[in-house]
TORBAPA-937558 format. One line per field, with one value per atom (N, C-alpha, C): residue number from 1; residue in one letter; atom name; x, y, z. Coordinates in steps of 0.1 Angstrom, whole numbers, plus 2048, in hexadecimal, padded with zeros to 3 digits. Atoms other than C-alpha are relative to their C-alpha. Layout:
<pts>
n: [NUM; ...]
res: [A; ...]
atom: [CA; ...]
c1: [X; ...]
c2: [Y; ...]
c3: [Z; ...]
</pts>
This chain:
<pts>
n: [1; 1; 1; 2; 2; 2; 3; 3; 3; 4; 4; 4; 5; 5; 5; 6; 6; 6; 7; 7; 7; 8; 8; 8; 9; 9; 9; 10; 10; 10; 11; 11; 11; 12; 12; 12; 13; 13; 13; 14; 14; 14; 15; 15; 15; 16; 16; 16; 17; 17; 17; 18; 18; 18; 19; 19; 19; 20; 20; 20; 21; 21; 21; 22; 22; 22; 23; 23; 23; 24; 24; 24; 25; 25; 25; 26; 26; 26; 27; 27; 27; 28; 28; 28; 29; 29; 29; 30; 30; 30; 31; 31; 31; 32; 32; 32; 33; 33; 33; 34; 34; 34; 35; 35; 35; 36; 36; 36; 37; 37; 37; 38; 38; 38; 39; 39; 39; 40; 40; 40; 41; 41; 41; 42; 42; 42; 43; 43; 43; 44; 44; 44; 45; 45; 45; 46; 46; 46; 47; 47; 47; 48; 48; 48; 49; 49; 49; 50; 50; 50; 51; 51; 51; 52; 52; 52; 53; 53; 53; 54; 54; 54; 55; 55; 55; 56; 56; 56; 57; 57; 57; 58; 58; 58; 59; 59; 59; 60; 60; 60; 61; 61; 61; 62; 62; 62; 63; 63; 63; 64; 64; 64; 65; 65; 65; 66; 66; 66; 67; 67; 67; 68; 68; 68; 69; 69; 69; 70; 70; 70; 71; 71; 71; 72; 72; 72; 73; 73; 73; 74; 74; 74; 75; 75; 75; 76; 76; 76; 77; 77; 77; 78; 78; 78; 79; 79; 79; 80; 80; 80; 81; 81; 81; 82; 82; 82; 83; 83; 83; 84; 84; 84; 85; 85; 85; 86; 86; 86; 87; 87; 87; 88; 88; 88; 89; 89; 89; 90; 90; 90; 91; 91; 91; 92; 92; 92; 93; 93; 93; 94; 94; 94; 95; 95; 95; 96; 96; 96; 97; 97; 97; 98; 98; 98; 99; 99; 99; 100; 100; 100; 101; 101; 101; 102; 102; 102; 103; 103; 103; 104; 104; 104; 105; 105; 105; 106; 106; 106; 107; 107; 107; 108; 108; 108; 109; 109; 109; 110; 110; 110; 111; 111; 111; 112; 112; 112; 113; 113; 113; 114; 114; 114]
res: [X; X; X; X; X; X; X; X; X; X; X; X; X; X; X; X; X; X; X; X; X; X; X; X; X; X; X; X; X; X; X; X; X; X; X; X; X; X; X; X; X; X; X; X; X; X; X; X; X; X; X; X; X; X; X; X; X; X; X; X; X; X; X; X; X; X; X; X; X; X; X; X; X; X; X; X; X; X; X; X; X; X; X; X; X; X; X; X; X; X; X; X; X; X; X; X; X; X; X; X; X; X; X; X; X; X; X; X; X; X; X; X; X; X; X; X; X; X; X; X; X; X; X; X; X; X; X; X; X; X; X; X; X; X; X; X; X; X; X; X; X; X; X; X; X; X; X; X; X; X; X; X; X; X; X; X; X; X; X; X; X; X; X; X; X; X; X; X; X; X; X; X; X; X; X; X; X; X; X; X; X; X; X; X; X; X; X; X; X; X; X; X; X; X; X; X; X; X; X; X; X; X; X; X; X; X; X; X; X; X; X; X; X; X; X; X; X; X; X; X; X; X; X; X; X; X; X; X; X; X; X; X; X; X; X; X; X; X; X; X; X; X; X; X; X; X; X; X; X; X; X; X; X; X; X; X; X; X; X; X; X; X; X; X; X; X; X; X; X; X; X; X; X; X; X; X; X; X; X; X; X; X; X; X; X; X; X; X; X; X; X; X; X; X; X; X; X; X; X; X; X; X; X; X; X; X; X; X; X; X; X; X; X; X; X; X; X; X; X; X; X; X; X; X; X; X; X; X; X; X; X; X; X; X; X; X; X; X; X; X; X; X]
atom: [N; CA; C; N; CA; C; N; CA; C; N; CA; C; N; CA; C; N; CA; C; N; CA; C; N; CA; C; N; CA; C; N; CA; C; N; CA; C; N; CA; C; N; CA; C; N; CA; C; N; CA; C; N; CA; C; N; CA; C; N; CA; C; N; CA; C; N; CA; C; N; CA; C; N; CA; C; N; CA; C; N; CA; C; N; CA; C; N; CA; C; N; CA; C; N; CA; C; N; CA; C; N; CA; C; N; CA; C; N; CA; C; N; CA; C; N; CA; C; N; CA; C; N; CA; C; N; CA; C; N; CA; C; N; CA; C; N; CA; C; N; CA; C; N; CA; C; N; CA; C; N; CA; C; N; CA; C; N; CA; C; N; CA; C; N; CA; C; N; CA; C; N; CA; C; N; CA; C; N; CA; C; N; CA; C; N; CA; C; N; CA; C; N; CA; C; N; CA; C; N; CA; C; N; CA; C; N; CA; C; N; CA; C; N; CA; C; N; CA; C; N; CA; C; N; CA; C; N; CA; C; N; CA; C; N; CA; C; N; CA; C; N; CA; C; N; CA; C; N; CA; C; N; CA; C; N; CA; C; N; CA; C; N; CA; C; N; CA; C; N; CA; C; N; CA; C; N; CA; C; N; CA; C; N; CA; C; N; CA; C; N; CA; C; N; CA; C; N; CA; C; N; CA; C; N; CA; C; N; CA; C; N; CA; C; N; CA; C; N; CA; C; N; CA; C; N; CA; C; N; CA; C; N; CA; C; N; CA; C; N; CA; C; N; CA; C; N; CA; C; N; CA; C; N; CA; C; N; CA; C; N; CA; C; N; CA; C; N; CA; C; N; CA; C; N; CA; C; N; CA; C; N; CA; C; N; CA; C; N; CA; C; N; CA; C; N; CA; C]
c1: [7F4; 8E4; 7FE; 805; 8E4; 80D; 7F9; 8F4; 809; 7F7; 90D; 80B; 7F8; 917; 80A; 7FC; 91B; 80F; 7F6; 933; 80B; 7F3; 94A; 802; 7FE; 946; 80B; 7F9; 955; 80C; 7F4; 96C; 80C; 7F3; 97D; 805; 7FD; 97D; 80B; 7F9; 990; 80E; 7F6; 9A6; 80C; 7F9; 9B1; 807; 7FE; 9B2; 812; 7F1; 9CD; 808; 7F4; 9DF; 808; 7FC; 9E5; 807; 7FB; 9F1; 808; 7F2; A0B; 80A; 7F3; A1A; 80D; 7F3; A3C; 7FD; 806; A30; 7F7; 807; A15; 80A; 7F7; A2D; 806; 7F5; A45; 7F7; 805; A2A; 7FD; 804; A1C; 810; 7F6; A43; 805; 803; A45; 7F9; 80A; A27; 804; 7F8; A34; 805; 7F4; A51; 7FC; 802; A3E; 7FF; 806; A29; 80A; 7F9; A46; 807; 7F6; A5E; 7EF; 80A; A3A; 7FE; 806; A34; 80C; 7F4; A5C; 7FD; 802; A56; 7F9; 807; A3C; 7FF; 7FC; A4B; 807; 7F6; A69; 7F6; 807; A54; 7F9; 806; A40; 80E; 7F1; A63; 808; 800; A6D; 7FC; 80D; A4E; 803; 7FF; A53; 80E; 7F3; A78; 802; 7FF; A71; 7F9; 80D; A53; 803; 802; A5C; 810; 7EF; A84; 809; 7FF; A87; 80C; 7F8; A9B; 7FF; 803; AA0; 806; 7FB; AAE; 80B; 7F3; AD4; 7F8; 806; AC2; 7F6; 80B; AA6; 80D; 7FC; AC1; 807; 7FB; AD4; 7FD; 80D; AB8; 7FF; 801; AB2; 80C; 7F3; AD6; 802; 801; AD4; 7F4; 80E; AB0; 806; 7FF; ABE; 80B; 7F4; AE0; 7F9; 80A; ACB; 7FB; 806; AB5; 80B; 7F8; AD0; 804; 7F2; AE6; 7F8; 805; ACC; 7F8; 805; ABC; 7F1; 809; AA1; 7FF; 7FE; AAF; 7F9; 80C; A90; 80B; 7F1; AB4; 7FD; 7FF; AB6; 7F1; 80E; A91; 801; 803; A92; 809; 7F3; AB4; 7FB; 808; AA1; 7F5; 80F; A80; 807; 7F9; A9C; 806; 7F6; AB1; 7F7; 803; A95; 7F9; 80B; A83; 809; 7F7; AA3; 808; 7F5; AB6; 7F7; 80A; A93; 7F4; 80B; A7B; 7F4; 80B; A68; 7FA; 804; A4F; 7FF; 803; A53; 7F1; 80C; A39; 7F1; 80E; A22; 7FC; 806; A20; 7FE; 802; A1B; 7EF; 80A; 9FF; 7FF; 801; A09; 80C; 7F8; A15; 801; 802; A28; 804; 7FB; A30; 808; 7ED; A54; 801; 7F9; A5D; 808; 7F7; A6A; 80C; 7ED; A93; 7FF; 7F8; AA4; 808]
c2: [7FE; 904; 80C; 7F4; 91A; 808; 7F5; 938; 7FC; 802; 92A; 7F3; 808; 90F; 808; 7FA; 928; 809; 7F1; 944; 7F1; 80A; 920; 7F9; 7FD; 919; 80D; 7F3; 93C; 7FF; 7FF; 93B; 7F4; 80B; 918; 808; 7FA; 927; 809; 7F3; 948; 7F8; 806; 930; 7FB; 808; 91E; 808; 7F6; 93B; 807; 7FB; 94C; 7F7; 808; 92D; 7FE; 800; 92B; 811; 7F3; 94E; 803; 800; 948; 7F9; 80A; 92B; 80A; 7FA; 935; 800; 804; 929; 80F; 7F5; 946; 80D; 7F1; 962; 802; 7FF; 959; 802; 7F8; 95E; 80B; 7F4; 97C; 80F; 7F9; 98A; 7FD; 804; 97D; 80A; 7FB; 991; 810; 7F6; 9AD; 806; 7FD; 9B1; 7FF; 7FF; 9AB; 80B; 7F6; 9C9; 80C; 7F8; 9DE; 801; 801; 9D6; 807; 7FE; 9DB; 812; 7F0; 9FF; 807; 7F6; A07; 801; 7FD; 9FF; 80A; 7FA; A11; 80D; 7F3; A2E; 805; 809; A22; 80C; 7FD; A28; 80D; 7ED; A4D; 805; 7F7; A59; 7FC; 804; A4A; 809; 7FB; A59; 812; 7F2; A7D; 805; 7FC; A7E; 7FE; 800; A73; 80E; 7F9; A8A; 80F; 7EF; AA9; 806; 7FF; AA8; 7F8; 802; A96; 7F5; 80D; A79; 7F5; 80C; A5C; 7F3; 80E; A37; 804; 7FE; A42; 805; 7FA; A59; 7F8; 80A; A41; 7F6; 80E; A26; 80A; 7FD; A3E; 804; 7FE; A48; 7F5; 80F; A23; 7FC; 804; A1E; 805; 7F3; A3A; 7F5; 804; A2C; 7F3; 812; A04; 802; 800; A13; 806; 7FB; A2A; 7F6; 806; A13; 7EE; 809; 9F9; 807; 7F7; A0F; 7FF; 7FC; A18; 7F0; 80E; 9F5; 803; 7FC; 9F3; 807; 7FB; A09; 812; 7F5; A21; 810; 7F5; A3E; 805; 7F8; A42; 805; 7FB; A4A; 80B; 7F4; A61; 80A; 7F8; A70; 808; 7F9; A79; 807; 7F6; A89; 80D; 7F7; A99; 810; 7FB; AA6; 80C; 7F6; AB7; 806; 7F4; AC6; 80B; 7FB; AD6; 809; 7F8; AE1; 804; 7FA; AE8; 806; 800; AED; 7FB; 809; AD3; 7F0; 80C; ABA; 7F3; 80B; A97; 7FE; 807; A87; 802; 7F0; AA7; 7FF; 7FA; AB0; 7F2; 80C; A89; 7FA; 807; A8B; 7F6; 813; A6A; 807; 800; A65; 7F6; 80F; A48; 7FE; 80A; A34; 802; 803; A33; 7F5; 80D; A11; 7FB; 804; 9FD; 800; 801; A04; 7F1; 80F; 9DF; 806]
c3: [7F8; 44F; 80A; 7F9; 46E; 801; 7FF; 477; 804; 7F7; 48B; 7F7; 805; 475; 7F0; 80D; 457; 805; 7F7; 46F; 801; 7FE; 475; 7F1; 809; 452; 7FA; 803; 449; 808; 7F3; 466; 7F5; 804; 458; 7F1; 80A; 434; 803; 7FD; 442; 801; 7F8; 454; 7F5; 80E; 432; 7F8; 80D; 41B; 809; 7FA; 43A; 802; 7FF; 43D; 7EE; 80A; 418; 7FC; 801; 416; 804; 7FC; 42D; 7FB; 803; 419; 7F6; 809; 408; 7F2; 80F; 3E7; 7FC; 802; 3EC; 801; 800; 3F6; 7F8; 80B; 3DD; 7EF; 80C; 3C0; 801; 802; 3CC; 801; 805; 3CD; 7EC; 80F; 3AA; 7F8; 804; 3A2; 804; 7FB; 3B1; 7F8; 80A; 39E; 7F4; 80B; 380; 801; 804; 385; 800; 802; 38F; 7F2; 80B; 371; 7F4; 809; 35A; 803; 7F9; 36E; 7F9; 805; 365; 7EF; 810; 33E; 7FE; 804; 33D; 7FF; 7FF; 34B; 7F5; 80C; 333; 7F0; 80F; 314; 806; 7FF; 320; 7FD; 800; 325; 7F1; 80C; 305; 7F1; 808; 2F0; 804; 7FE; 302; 7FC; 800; 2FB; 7ED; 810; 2D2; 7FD; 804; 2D0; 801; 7FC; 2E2; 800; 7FE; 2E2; 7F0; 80B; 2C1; 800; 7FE; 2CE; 7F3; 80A; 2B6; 807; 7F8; 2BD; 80C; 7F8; 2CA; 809; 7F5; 2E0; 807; 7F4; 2F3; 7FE; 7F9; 2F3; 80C; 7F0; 309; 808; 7F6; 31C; 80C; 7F8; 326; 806; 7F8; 32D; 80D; 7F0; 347; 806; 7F7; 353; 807; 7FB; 355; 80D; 7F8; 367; 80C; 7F7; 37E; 807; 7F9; 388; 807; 7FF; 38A; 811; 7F0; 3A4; 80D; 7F8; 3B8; 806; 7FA; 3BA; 80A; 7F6; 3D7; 809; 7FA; 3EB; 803; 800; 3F8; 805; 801; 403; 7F3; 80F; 3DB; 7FE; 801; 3D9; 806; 7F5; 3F6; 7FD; 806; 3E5; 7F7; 808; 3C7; 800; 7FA; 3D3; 806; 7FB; 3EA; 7F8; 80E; 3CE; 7FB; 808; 3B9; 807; 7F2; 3DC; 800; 7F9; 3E7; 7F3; 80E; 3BD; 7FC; 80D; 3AC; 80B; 7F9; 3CA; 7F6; 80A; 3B3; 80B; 7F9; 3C6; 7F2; 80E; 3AB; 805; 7F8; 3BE; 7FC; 801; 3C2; 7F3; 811; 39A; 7FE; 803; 395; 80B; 7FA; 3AD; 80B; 7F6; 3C5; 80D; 7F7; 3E5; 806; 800; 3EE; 808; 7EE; 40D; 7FD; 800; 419; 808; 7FA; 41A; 80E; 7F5; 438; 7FE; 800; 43A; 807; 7FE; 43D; 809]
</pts>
């Protein structure tokens, strides 16, 4: 096979792989997917905060269920709305001169506003 026929090879492949990536079917799994890993990232938070609040504060059930009640309503209220993010970072910059972020290490994009 020569050079030229492999580069139009490759080329058609590319062509396939981007056209299937724009079908709806495709977008709509990878938001699917998405959302898994988010909701999987909150548990997980979920449960540390859970574990540090039995361990070191001596919480028991009543206490983490109303933990989570706070967390579910929280995150309820605030929904996707990147404002409540930017509220909170706000909040503990400006009452605690505390970076979240910073002591966590990460710095995150700020979402496109709708």
């Amino acid at each position: 096979m020569s050079w030229a026929d492999k580069q139009l090879k490759k080329h058609k492949i590319h062509k396939m792989v981007e056209q299937a990536m724009n079908t709806e079917k495709y977008k709509e799994a990878r938001k699917i997917d998405q959302q898994q890993a988010t909701l999987r990232a909150l548990c997980r938070f979920c449960f540390l905060t859970c574990e540090y609040l039995e361990l070191k504060h001596g919480y028991k059930k009543k206490g983490l269920q109303n933990f989570l009640k706070f967390a579910k309503a929280r995150v309820v209220e605030i929904g996707e709305e990147e404002s409540g993010f930017d509220d909170d970072e706000k909040y503990y910059l400006e009452n605690y001169n505390f970076d979240v972020l910073g002591a966590l290490g990460l710095e995150i994009e700020k979402g496109e506003q709708e």
